[in-house]
C-alpha positions in Angstrom: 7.2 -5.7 -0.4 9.0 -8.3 2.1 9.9 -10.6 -0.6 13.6 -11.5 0.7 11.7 -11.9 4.5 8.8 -14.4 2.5 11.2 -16.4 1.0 13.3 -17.0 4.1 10.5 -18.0 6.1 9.1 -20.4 3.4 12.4 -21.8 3.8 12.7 -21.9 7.7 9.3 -23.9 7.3 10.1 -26.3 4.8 11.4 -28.7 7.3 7.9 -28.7 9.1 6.0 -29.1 5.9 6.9 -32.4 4.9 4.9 -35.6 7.2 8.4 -37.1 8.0 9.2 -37.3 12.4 8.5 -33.9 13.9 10.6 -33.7 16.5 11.5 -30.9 19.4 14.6 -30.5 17.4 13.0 -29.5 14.5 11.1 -27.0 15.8 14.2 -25.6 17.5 15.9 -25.5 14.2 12.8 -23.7 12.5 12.7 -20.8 15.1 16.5 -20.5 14.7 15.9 -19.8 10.9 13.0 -17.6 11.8 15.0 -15.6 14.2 17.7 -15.1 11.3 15.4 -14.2 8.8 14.2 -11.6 11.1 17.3 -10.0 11.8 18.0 -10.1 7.7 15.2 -8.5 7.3 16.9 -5.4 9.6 14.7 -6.4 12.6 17.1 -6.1 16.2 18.3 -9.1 17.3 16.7 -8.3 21.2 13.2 -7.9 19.7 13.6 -11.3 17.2 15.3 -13.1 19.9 12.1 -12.6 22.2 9.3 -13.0 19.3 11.2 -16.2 18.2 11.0 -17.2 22.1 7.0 -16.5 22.3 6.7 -18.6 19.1 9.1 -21.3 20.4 6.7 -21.3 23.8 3.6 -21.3 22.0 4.5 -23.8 19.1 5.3 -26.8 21.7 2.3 -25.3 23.6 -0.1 -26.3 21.1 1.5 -29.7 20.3 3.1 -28.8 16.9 4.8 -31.8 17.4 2.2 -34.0 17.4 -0.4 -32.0 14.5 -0.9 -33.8 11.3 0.1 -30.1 9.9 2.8 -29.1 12.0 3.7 -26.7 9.2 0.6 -25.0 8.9 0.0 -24.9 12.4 3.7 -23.2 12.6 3.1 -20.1 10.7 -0.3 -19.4 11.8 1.5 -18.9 15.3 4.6 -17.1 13.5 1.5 -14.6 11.4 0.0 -14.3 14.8 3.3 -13.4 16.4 4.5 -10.8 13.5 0.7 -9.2 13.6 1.3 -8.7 17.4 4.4 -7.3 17.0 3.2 -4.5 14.3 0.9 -3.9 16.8 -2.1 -6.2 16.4 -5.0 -4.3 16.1 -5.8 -0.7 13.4 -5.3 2.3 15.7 -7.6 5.2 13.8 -7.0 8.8 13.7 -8.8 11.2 16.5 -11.2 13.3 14.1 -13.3 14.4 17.3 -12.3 18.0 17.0 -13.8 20.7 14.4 -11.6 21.4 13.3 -8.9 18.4 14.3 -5.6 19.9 13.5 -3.1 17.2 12.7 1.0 17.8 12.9 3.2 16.5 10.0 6.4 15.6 11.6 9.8 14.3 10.1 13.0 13.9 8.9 14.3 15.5 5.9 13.8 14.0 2.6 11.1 11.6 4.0 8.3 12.7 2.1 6.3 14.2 4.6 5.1 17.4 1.9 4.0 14.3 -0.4 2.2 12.7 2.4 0.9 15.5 3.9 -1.3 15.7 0.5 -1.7 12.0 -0.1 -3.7 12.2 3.7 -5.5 15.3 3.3 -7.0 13.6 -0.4 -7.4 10.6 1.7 -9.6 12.4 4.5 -11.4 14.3 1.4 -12.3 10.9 -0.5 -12.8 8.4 2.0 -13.9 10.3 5.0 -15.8 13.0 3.1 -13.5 15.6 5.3 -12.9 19.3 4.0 -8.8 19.7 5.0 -6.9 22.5 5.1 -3.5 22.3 4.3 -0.9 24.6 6.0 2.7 25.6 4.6 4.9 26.0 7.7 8.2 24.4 6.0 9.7 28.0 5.7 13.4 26.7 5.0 13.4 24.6 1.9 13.7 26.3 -1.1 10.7 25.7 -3.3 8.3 23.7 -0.3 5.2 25.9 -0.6 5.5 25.8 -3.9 5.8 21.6 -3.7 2.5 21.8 -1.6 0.3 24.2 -3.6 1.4 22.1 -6.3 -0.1 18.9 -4.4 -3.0 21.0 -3.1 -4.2 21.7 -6.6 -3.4 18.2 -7.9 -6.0 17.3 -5.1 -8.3 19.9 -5.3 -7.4 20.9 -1.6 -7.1 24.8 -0.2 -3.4 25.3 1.0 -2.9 28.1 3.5 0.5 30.2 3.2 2.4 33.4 3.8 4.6 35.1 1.9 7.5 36.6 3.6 6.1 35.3 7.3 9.3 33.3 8.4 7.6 32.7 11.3 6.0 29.2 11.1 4.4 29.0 14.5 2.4 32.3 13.8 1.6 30.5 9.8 0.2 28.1 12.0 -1.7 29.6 14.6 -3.4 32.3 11.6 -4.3 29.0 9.6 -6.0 27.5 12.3 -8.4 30.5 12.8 -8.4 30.9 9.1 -10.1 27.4 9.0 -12.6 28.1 11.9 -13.5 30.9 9.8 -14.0 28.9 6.7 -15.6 25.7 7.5 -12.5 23.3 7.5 -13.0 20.5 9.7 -9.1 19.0 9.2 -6.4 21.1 9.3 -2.8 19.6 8.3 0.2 21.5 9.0 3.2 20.3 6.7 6.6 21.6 9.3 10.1 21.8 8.2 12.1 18.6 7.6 14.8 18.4 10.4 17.4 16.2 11.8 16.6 14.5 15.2 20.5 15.9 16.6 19.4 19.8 15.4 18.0 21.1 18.9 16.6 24.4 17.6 14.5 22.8 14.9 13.3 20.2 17.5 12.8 23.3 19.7 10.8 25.1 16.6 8.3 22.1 16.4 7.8 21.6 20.0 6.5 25.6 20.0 4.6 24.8 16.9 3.0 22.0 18.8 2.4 23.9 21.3 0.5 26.7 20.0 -1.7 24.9 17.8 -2.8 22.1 20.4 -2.3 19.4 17.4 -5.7 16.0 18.3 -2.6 13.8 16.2 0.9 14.3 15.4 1.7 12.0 12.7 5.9 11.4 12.4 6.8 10.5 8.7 9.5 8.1 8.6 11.3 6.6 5.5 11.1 2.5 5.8 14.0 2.3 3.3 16.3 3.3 5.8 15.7 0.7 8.0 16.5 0.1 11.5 18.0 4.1 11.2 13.8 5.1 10.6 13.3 3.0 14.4 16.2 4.8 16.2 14.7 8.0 15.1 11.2 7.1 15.5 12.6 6.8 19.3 14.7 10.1 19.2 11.3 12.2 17.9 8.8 10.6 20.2 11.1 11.8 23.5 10.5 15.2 21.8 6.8 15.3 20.8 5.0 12.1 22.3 3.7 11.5 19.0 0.4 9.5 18.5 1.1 7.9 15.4 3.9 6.8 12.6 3.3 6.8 8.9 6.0 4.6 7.1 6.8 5.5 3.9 7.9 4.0 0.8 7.0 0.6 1.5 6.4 -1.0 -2.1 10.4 -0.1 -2.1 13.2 -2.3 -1.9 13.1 -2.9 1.7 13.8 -5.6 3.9 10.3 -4.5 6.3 12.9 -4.5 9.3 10.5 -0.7 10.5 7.6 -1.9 9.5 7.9 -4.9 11.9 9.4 -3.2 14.9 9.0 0.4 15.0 5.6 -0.4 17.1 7.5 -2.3 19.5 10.6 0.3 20.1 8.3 3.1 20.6 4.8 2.3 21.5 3.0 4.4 19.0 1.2 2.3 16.0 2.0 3.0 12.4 -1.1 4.2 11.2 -1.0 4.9 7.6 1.7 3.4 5.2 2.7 5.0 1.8 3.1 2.2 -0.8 3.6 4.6 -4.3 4.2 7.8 -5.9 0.6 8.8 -6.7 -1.6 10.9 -4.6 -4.1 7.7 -3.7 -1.4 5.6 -2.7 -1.8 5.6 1.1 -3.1 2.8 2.7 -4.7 2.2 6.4 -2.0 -0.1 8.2 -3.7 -3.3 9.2 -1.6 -5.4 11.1 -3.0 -8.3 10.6 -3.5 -8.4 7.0 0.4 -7.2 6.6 1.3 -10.3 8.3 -0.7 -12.5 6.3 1.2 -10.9 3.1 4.2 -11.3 5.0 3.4 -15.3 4.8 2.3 -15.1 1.3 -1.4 -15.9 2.3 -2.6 -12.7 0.4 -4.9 -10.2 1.3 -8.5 -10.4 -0.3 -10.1 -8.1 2.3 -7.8 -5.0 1.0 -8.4 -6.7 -2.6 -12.2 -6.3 -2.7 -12.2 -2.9 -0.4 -9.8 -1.3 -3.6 -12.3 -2.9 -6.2 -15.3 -1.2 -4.3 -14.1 1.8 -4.4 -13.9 2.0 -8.5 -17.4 -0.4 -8.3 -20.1 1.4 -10.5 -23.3 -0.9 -9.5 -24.7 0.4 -12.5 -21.8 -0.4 -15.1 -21.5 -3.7 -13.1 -25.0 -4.9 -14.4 -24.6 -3.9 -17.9 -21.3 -5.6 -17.7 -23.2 -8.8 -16.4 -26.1 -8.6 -18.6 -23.4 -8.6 -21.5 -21.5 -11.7 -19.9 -24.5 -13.8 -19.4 -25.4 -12.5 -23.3 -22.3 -13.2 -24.2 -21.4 -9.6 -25.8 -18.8 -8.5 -23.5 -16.8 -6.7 -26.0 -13.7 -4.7 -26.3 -15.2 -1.8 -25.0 -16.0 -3.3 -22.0 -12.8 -5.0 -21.8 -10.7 -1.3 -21.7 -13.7 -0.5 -18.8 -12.4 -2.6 -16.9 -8.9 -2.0 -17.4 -9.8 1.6 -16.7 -11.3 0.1 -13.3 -8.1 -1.8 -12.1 -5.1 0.7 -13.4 -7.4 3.4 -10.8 -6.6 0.1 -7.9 -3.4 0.9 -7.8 0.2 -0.8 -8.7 -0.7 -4.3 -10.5 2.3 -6.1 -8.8 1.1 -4.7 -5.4 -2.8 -6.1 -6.6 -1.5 -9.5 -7.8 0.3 -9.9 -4.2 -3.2 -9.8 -2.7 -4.5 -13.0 -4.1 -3.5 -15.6 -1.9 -0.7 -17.7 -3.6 -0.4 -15.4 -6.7 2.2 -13.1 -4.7 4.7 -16.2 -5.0 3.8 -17.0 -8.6 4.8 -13.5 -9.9 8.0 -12.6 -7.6 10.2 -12.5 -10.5 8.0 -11.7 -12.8 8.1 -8.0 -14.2 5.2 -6.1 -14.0 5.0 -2.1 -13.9 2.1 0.1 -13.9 2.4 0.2 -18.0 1.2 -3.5 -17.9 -1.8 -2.7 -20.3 0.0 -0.3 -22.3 0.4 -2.8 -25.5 -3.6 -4.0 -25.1 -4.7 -0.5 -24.8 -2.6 0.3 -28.0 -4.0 -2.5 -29.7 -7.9 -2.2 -28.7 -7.6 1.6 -29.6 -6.3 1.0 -32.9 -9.8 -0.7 -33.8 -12.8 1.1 -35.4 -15.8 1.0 -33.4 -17.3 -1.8 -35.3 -13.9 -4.1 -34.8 -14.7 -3.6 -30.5 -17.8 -4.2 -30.4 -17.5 -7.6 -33.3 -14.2 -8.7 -32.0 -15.2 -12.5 -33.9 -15.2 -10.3 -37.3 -11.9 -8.5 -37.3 -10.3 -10.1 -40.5 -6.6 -10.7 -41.5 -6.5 -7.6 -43.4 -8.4 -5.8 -40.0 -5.5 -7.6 -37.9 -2.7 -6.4 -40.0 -4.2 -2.9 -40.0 -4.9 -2.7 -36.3 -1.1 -3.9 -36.0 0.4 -0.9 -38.0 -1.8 1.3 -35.9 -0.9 -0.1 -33.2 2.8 -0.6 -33.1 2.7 -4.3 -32.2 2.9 -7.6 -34.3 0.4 -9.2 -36.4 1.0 -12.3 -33.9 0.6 -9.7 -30.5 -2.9 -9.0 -32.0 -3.0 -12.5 -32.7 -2.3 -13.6 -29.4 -4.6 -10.8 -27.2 -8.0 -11.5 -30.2 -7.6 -15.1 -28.7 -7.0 -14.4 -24.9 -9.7 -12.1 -25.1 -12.1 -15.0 -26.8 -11.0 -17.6 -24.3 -11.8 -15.0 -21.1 -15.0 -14.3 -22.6 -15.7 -18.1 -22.1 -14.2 -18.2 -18.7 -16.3 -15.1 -17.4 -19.6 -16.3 -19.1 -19.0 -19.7 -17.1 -17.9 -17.8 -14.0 -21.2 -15.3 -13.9 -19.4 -13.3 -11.3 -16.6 -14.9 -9.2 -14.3 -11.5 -8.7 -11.1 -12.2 -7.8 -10.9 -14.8 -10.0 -12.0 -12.9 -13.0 -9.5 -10.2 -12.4 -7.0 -13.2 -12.4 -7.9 -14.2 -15.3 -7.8 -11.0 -17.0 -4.9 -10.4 -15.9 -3.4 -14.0 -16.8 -4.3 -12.3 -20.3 -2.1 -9.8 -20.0 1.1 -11.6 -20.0 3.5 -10.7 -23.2 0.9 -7.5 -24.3 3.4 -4.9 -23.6 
């Protein structure tokens, strides 16, 4: 996620960093670089012509010439500046209403079925919601189908109608059918449609309409780039939308929609999709995207993911053993168990400040653990829980069973002995343990 942009503003302030003559020069020549790394990154060249010119102002404003860190001082001002321009401040969704009905609008192919369930599971986990979601895509072959199939993978109620081509009536009868069933969200998945088609712009406007929608949520694809701005613009002339949800931003993108659809259109980007699975939407903070944006991390998402698998019982057993020094293998796969359920490791390691830089080009996919979990599963119970005792005969068996090397057993029985060490010294520093852990990791495929 906005690896090409990171790079090329590491580079625009390399010339800042060093504690030769800052000049006004300089500083000129860094916001030139800045301003071209935001236009690589798909960003207009009006909008990063006037954020370059704020930080410009504001970076010989506060005497960057003249700080001992001119470098640091220059990209908390650029952070600043990007965070403003995402919209600076978490804009939450209006769940006044019982029930709130909210709209699912968007183009064609830009997920909005997926996300449609990925928000209704979020409302169901995190906000302790009942949702309701409603089947009004009457066009595509297969969509109810798509959504009952994400309904059930959620455990959410999906309201339909066979042979009802009518989707303004499908949503009108779900919303009473929810009044009359104790839903307190309803979320009404519409018909992908091209911002040019009038009559399906015509078809949603009736739909909004008649159902009164508290948010209307347009679902925009951020791998398309600048395109995903210019119809952010052509659908909010149409609905006046309150909010944006950008999707498929752990991608290959260059962020350029992320960073300016806020400014184009006024409307914040509220909820941003960042993987395949059905937990992998995430509140859009502003702020803390622009501080992964400078590589600085992003410990307050970190810990709010790790709370959300935290068992406080499990946690002091886990301790107890530590400080014991009986941590065993079966506590070891716990916790892999725990940080697989957080979500894409690369996306995780990103979060620790510095450790996003350290692991750009290194590969690491959501089967990371696959080779330790082989390997600890291939033990007996007696080899887990008396790692010290697991012999060469043990090793070579566990191998076999495995499919790894004698040396990959080898290499995880001593990683695992020297982390054992580590954690018993540590006695409970969390971000670094997980570090650590997964410092382990590297070559157990």
């Amino acid at each position: 996620m906005f690896d090409n942009l990171q790079d090329k503003l590491d580079k625009a302030f390399h010339v800042l960093k060093g504690h030769g003559q800052i000049s006004e020069l300089n500083v000129a020549e860094t916001v030139k670089e800045i301003r071209r790394a935001l236009v690589d990154a798909d960003v207009s060249f009006k909008i990063a012509k006037e954020v370059t010119a704020r930080i410009k102002d504001e970076a010989l404003g506060q005497k960057v010439l003249t700080s001992l860190q001119p470098g640091q001082l220059m990209t908390k001002i650029v952070r600043d500046q990007i965070a403003e321009l995402m919209g600076g401040e978490v804009v939450p969704l209006n769940l006044e209403a019982s029930p709130s009905v909210i709209l699912m609008a968007g183009l064609q192919g830009s997920g909005k079925t997926t996300h449609s369930g990925k928000l209704a599971n979020y409302l169901k986990r995190k906000k302790t919601k009942k949702p309701l979601l409603v089947a009004c895509d009457v066009y595509r072959p297969a969509a109810i189908n798509q959504l009952k199939v994400v309904g059930e993978q959620i455990g959410v109620e999906v309201y339909s109608e066979e042979g009802n081509n009518n989707p303004v009536s499908i949503a009108e009868n779900a919303l009473a059918h929810a009044k009359a069933n104790g839903f307190n969200v309803v979320i009404v998945d519409t018909a992908g449609r091209l911002a040019i088609d009038e009559a399906m712009m015509n078809e949603i406007r009736n739909i909004h309409s008649a159902v009164k929608p508290d948010e209307t949520l347009f679902v925009v694809d951020s791998m398309t780039g600048q395109d995903a701005v210019n119809t952010a613009k052509a659908f909010n002339e149409v609905l006046d939308y309150e909010g944006v949800i950008l999707t498929k931003l752990d991608g290959d993108t260059r962020g350029g929609a992320a960073l300016t659809v806020r400014s184009v259109v006024n409307k914040p980007i509220k909820f941003i999709g960042t993987g395949e699975k059905m937990d992998a939407l995430d509140v859009f903070y502003p702020e803390r995207m622009a501080d992964r944006i400078l590589g600085m991390g992003d410990v307050v998402s970190l810990v709010e993911r790790a709370q959300e698998q935290f068992n406080e019982e499990e946690a002091r057993k886990v301790q107890k053993k530590i400080a014991t020094n009986k941590f065993d293998f079966n506590d070891f796969l716990g916790q892999i168990s725990q940080i697989k359920k957080m979500g894409n490791v690369k996306d995780l390691m990103g979060m620790i400040p510095g450790m996003g830089k350290m692991m750009k080009n290194v590969d690491i996919d959501n089967d990371a653990f696959k080779g330790v979990e082989a390997i600890i599963q291939s033990m007996t119970p007696y080899e887990r829980t008396e790692p010290k005792l697991i012999s060469g005969s043990r090793r070579a068996r566990i191998a076999k069973g495995s499919g790894k090397t004698i040396q990959e057993v080898n290499q995880l029985l001593k990683q695992f002995n020297e982390m054992s060490k580590m954690m018993k010294m540590m006695q409970g520093g969390g971000a670094k343990k997980m570090a650590g852990m997964m410092q382990g990791m590297k070559g157990q495929r």
